[in-house]
N, C-alpha and C positions, 0 to 999 in steps of 0.2 A: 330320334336324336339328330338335330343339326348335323352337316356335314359330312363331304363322300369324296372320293378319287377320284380325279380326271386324268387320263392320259392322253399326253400332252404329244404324241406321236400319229397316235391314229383317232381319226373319226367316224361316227357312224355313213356308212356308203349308202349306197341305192338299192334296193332287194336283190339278190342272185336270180336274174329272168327262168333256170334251168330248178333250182329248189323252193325261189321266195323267201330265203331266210335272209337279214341285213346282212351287209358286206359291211368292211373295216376299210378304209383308205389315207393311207399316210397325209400329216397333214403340213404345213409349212415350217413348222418346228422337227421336223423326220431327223432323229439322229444327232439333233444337237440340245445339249445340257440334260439332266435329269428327267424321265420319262414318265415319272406318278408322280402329282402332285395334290396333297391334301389341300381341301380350300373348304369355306363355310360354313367355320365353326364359331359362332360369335366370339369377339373379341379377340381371338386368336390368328395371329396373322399365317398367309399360307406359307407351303414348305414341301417342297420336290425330294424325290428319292429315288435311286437307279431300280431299286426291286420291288414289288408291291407285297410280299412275304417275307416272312422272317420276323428276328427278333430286330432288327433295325431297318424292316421295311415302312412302307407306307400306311397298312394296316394298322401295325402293330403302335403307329406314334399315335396313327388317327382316336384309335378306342382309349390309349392314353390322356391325350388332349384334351377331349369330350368329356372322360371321367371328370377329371381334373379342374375344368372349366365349371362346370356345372357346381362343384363344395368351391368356387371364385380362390384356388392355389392352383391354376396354371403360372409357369413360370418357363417362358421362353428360350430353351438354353441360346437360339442366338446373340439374347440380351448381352452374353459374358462374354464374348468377342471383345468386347472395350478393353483396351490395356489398362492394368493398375496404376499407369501414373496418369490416364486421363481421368480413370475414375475419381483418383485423388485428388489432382486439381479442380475439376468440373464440377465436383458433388461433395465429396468427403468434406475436404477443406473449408469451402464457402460456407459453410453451411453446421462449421463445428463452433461450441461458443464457450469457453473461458476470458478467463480475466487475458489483460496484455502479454504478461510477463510466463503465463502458463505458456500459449497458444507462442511464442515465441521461441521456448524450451523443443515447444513438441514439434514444431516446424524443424525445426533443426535435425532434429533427430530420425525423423521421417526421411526428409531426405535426404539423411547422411547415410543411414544405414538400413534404408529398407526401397526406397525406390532405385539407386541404384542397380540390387543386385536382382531385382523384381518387377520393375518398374515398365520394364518391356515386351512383360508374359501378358495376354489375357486371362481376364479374372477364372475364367472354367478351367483355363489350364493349370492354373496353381492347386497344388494334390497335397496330399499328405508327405508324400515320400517327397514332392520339394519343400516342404520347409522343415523338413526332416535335416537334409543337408544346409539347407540355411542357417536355420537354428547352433548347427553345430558351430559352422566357423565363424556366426557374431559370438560365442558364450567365448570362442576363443581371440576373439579381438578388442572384446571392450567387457568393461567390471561386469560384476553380475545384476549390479543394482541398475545399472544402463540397460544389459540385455533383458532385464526384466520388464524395464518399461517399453522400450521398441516393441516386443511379443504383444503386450495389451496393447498399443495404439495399431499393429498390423490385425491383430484378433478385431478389433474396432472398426475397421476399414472394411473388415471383410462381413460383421456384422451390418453395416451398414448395407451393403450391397446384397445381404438377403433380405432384407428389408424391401429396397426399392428392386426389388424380384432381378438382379442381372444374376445373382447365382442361387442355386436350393438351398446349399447348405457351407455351415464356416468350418472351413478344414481346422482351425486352427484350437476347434473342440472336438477333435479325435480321442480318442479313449488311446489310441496307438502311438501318441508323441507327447514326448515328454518340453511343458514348458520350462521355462531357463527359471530357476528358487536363488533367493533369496539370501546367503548365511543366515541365522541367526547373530543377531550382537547386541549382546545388553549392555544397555546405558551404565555410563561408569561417571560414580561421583570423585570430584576431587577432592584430595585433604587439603585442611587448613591452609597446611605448611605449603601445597604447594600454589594455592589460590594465593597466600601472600609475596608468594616468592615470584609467580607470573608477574606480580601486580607492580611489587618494586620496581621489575626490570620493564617495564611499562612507559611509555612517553607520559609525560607526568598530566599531558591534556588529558588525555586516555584513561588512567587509573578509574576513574568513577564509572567508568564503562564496567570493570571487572565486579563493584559494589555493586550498582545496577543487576549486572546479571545474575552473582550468587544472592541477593537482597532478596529480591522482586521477579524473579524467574523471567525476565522480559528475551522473549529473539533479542538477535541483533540489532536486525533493522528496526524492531518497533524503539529498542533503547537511543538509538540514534534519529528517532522522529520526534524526543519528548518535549513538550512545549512545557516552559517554567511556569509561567503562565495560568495557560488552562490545564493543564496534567497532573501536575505535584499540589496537593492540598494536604497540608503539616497539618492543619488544625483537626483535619476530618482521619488522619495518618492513613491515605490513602493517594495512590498512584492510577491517577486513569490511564488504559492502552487505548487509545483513541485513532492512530495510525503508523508506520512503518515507511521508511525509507528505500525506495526499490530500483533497479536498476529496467526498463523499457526501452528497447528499441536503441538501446547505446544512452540513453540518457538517464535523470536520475528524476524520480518522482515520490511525491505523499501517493499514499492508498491508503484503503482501510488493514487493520492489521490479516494474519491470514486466514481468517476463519474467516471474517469478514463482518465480525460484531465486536463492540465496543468492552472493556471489562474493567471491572477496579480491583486492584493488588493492595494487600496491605502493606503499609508503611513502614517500616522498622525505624523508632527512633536513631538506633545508630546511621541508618541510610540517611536520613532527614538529613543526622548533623554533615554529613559526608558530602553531600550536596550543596547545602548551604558553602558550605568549603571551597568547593569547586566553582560554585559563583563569585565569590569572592576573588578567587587566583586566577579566572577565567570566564570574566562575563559573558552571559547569554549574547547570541546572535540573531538578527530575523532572516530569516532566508526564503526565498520564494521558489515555490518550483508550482508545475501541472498538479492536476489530481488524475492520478491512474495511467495518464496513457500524454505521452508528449507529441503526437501527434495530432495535425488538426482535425475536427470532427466533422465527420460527415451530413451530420444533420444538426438545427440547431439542437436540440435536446445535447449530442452529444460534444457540440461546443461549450455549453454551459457549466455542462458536468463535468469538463475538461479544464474549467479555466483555473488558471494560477492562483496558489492559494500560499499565506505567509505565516510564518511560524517562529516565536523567538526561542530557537532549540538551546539546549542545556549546553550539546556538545556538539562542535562543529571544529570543521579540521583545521591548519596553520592557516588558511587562507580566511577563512570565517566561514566557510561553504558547507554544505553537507555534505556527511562522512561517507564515499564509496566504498562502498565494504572492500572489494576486490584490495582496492591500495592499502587500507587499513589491515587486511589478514597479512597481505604480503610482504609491506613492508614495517609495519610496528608489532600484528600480533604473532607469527612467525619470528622475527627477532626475541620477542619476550621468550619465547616456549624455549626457542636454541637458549638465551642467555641462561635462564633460568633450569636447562639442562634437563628439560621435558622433552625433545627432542632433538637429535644430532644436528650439531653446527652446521651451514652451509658451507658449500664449496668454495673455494678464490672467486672474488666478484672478476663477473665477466662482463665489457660495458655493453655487449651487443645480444646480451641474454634480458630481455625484461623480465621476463617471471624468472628469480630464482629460485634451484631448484632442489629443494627442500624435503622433497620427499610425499608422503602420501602420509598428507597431517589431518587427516579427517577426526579420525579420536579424537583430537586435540582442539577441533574447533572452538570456538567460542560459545556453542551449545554445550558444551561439558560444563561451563556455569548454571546454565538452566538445569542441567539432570542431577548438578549440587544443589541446588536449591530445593528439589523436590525432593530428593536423599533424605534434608533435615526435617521439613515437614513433616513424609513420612514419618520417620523415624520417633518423631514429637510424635507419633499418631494424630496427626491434625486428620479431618477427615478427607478423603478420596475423594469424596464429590466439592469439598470443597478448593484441593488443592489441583483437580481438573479446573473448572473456574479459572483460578489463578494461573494457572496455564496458556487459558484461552484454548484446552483442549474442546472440541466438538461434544463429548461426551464423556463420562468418566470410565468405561469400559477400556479407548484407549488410554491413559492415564493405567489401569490397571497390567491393560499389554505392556509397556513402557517398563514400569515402575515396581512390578509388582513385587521383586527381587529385594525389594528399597524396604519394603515390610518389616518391623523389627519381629525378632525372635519366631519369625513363619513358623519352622520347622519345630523349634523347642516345643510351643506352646500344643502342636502337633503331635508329637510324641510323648508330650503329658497327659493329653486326654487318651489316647491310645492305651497307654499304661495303667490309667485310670479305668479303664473299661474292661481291659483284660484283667485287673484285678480281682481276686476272689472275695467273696462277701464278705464283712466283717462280722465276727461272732456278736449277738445281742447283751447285754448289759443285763447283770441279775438286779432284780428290784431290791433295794436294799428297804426293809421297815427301819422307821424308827424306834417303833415299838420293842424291837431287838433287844436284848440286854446288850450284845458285843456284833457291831459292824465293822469290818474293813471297807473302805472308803476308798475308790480310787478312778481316776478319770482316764478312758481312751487316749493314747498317745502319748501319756505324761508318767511322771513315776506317781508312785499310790501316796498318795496323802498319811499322815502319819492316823497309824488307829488308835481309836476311841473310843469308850463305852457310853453309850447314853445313863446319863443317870434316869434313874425310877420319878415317875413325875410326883409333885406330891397333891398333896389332896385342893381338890377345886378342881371345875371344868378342866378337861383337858384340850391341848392344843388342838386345833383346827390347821391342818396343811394346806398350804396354796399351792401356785406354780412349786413343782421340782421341791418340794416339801418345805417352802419358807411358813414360817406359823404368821398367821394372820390375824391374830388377834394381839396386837401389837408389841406382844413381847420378841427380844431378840434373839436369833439363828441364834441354835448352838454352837462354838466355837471349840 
């Protein structure tokens, strides 16, 4: 097998004149840096060590190596010398690919709360027992829904990096640390009462936003991207989700909606009339913005597919412009929620506070019309795979995670068959003849039919019984 020791101290001498065996003689290196050095092991670059034995000698890496090299999973630990934040920037990063507005998200978060406090270790040095203490003081600095994603884009990074061989393995699939969960929280429909009562206290441009959402289960954004135009077809009573208004790079752009495929919602006459309304008191606007990403492109491919594209939307804000969400939650649909007494008033306006602060209104979003919309659906028993569809869910599995609470009578219908099963058999029914002089008559479940005696047949053919004893020869049941 390829590859042997050299030391790098002494070389072979001239024979001893007095025994004839070779002598050893120090050689220009005598004494300085590491004294064994493995070398010529294909593909594996060489690597000095002060002992030639032991468990962290020269030996001991060499037969390692060799092993290693030969099944093509040697992996260099000096690869993982590289700090985490060069790995990130050099390799991870360049080379990670979401849409604008993802890869925007995740930048942020990256290097808010994970290259900071990590970002200056090399990658072999990050262990278990460090993100042990890591883990602990982000779950205590930021929501769990945040520490939950930082954990998968660091677990990510570090995948990566066993990949391109700089470390063996991803600490951050220890069996011995626990990653940062989730709560549970189920989707909560609104009532009527309080869908009308947001909607009154509503800037009156705005109102068809709240019909939109509880109608047509539409996002936000895709409600605020809908072209009158090509979108709304009364005739067909259907609603295409065709694209979404987003916020990239500080600017506002079309994209495709978030699945990133097209879908059609049905129409509810009422919505129709509601719309039509809202054109009348507030004519459509065209507005133009990028497609996807408002930066210029790099190639032309992705100049083309970036170029300004124009839309005459339904709903656009006091200026005619497209609706930023941001200003829209903050300053009209947070005011609706306080007026309408879904959540607490804000504090004395302060001029030198932009975002007020209002509190931690996520419940309350403007997705709680989306999760009414599937409530009724449900509830209609419309079906699952249909009402995923209409969702724009991926699949209807989640639609099931989501929703599945929405179900009517789950549990009843649950514990009727239950009870049904553990019930004891029912006694069998005595044949009753009719040939009987004197039958009692009475059916399972019900009270007994009042008794009768058959009269004596008289002379002629006698009756023929059919089904459950009707006479078939067209005379009528006894009565």
């Amino acid at each position: 097998m390829p590859g042997y020791i050299e030391d790098r101290w002494y070389k072979k001498g001239p024979p001893d004149p007095k025994t004839g065996k070779p002598t050893r003689v120090e050689t220009a290196l005598h004494g300085k840096g590491k004294r064994y050095k493995v070398t010529g092991i294909p593909g594996v670059r060489s690597r000095s060590f002060d002992k030639r034995t032991g468990p962290h000698g020269a030996e001991a890496w060499k037969a390692k190596a060799q092993h290693e090299s030969t099944k093509g999973e040697f992996i260099d630990p000096r690869d993982g010398n590289m700090l985490l934040r060069e790995y990130v920037e050099d390799a991870w990063w360049p080379s990670l690919k979401a849409d604008p507005a993802t890869l925007e998200t995740i930048k942020g978060r990256v290097w808010t709360h994970i290259l900071p406090p990590l970002g200056e270790m090399k990658l072999r040095d990050i262990k278990v027992a460090t993100l042990r203490v890591w883990v602990k003081a982000l779950e205590q600095t930021v929501a769990p829904g945040t520490a939950f994603a930082v954990w998968g884009y660091l677990s990510n990074i570090l995948t990566y990096a066993v990949d391109d061989e700089r470390i063996t393995r991803n600490p951050c699939k220890s069996k011995t640390i626990k990653a940062p969960v989730v709560p549970e929280q189920k989707a909560r429909a609104w009532t009527r009462e309080r869908v009308a009562s947001v909607r009154a206290e509503l800037h009156e441009r705005y109102r068809i936003l709240v019909d939109i959402g509880v109608g047509a289960g539409l996002r936000q954004g895709e409600a605020f991207a809908l072209d009158v135009d090509l979108d709304i077809d009364e005739s067909a009573e259907l609603i295409h989700v065709r694209r979404q208004v987003k916020r990239v790079a500080g600017k506002l752009v079309f994209a495709p909606p978030k699945t990133g495929k097209e879908r059609p919602v049905p129409l509810p006459r009422y919505l129709a009339a509601q719309i039509r309304a809202h054109k009348a008191a507030f004519p459509p606007q065209k507005v133009t913005l990028p497609w996807g990403d408002p930066r210029p492109g790099t190639t032309k491919k992705e100049t083309e597919d970036r170029r300004p594209r124009t839309h005459n939307l339904l709903v656009t804000n006091l200026e005619g412009d497209a609706i930023r969400a941001w200003s829209f939650n903050q300053h009209y649909w947070k005011k609706a929620l306080a007026a309408a007494g879904v959540i607490p008033p804000a504090p004395p306006y302060n001029p030198k506070t932009r975002n007020i602060p209002y509190g931690d209104t996520r419940e309350f979003g403007f997705h709680a019309l989306r999760h009414t919309y599937a409530s009724v659906q449900l509830d209609a028993r419309e079906s699952v795979v249909a009402v995923s569809k209409w969702l724009g869910h991926k699949d209807a599995a989640i639609t099931l995670r989501v929703y599945a609470h929405f179900m009517p009578e789950a549990d009843g219908r649950g514990r009727m068959a239950m009870d049904a099963w553990f019930a004891p058999p029912k006694p069998e029914l005595k044949k009753i003849s009719l040939d009987s002089p004197s039958a009692l008559i009475s059916l399972p479940g019900k009270l007994p039919l009042k008794a009768f005696k058959v009269p004596k047949q008289s002379a002629g053919p006698p009756l023929r019984s059919g089904f459950n004893g009707a006479p078939t020869n067209g005379q009528r049941p006894v009565s």
